[in-house]
C-alpha positions in Angstrom: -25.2 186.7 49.2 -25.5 184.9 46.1 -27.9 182.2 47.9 -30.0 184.3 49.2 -30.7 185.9 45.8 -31.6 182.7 45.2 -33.7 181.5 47.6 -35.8 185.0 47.3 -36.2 184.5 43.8 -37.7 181.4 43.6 -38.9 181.3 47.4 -40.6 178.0 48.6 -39.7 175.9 45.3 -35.8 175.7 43.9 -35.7 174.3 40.7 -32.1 174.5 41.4 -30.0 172.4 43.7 -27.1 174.2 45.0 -25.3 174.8 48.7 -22.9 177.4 49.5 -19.4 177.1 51.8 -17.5 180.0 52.6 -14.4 179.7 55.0 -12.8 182.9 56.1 -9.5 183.2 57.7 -9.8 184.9 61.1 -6.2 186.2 61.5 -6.9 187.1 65.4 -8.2 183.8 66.5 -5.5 181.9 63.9 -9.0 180.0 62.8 -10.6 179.0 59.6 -14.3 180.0 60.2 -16.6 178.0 57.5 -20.3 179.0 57.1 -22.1 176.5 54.8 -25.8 176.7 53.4 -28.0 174.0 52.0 -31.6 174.0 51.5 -33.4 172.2 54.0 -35.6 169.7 52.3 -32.2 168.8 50.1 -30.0 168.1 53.4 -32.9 166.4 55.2 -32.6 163.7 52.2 -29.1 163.4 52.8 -29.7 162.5 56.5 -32.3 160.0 55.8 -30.3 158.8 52.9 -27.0 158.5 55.2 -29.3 156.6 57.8 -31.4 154.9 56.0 -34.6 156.4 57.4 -36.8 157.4 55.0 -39.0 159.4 57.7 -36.8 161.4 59.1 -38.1 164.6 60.0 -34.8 166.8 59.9 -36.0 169.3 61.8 -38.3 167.5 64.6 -35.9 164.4 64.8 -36.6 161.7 67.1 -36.5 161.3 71.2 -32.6 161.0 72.2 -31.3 162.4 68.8 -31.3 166.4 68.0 -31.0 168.4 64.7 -27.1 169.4 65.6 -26.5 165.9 65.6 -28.1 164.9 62.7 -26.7 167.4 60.7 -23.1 167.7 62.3 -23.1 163.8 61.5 -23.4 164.2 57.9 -21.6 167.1 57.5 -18.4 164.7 58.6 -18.5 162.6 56.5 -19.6 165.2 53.2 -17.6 168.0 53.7 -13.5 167.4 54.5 -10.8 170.1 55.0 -7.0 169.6 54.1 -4.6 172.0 55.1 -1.0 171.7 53.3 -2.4 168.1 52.7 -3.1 167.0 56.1 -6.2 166.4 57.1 -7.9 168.6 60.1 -10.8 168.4 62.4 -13.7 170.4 61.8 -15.5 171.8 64.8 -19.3 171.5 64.3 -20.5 174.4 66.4 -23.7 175.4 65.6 -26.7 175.9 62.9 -29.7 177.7 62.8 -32.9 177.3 60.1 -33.3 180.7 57.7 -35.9 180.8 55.3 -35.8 177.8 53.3 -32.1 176.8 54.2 -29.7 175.1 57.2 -26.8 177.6 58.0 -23.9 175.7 59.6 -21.8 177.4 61.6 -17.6 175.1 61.2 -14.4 175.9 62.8 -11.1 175.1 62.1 -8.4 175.9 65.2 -4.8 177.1 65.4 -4.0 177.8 61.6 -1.3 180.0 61.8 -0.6 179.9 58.6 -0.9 177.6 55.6 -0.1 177.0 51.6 -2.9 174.8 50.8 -6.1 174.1 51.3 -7.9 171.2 50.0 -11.8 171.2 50.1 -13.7 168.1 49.5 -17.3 168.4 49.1 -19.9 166.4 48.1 -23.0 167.5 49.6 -26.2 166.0 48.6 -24.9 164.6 45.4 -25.9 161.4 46.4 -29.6 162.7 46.1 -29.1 165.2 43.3 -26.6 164.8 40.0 -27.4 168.0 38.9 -25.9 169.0 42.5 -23.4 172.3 42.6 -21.9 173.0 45.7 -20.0 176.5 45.6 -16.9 176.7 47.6 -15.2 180.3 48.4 -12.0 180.8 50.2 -10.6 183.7 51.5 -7.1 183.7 53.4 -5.0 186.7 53.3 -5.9 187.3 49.7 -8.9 187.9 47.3 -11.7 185.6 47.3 -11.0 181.8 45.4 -13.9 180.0 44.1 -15.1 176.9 42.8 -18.1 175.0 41.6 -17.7 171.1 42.8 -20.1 168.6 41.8 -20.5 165.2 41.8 -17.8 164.3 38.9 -15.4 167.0 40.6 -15.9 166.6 44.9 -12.6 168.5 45.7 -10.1 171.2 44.9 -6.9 172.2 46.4 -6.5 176.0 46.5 -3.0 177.4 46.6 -1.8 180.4 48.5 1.6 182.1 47.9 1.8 184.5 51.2 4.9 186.5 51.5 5.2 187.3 55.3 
């Protein structure tokens, strides 16, 4: 909600350089389901950053590569999810373009339950310094957020569930 404020306040240009990740337990599907939005101009210059192609059209990539790729790619290596301080896969499953931004659609399978989770995120801060990336985290409990940024990549949020 809060980034699309954003991107209909300042529409085509963003002075500001900001993604935001939201990961939702689903209790029914035991699943940590992580929706993440960057602005697309911003995440295209991570992908040509990461692979060193300073042409890279994000969204009309070249023959035998496609956009899932491209993004899903860098997304593996800039956003990292440890649960009770083991590392997990993260199950690239889709993304669409909305307005101005890349939605990416993550899963995390069989969490059936947890203590911690750590985040690390450091998307785009290789392009931008003045980068925020806003994490929220919702399992069984209020909301937890956090701003990371390029000095502070990761945070370990702690549950205390009675069940």
């Amino acid at each position: 909600m809060i980034f699309s404020f954003i991107l209909w306040g300042w529409g085509w240009i963003h002075p500001v350089h900001i993604s935001v990740t939201e990961i939702n337990y689903n209790e029914k599907n035991k699943s940590l389901e992580i929706i993440s939005r960057v602005f697309v101009d911003e995440l295209e210059l991570g992908v040509r950053a990461q692979r060193k192609e300073p042409e890279l059209d994000l969204l009309a990539p070249p023959a035998a590569t496609t956009t899932k790729d491209l993004v899903s790619a860098y997304y593996r290596l800039h956003l990292r999810v440890k649960i009770d301080g083991r590392p997990v896969l993260l199950n690239f499953i889709a993304y669409e373009k909305e307005d101005i931004s890349i939605v990416s659609y993550i899963e995390i399978e069989n969490v059936k339950k947890l203590k911690t989770i750590e985040v690390f995120n450091d998307l785009v801060t290789e392009i931008h310094d003045d980068q925020s990336n806003l994490v929220h985290v919702t399992y069984k409990s209020p909301v937890k957020s956090v701003r990371l940024t390029r000095n502070t990549t990761s945070e370990v949020f702690h549950f205390d569930i009675k069940k």
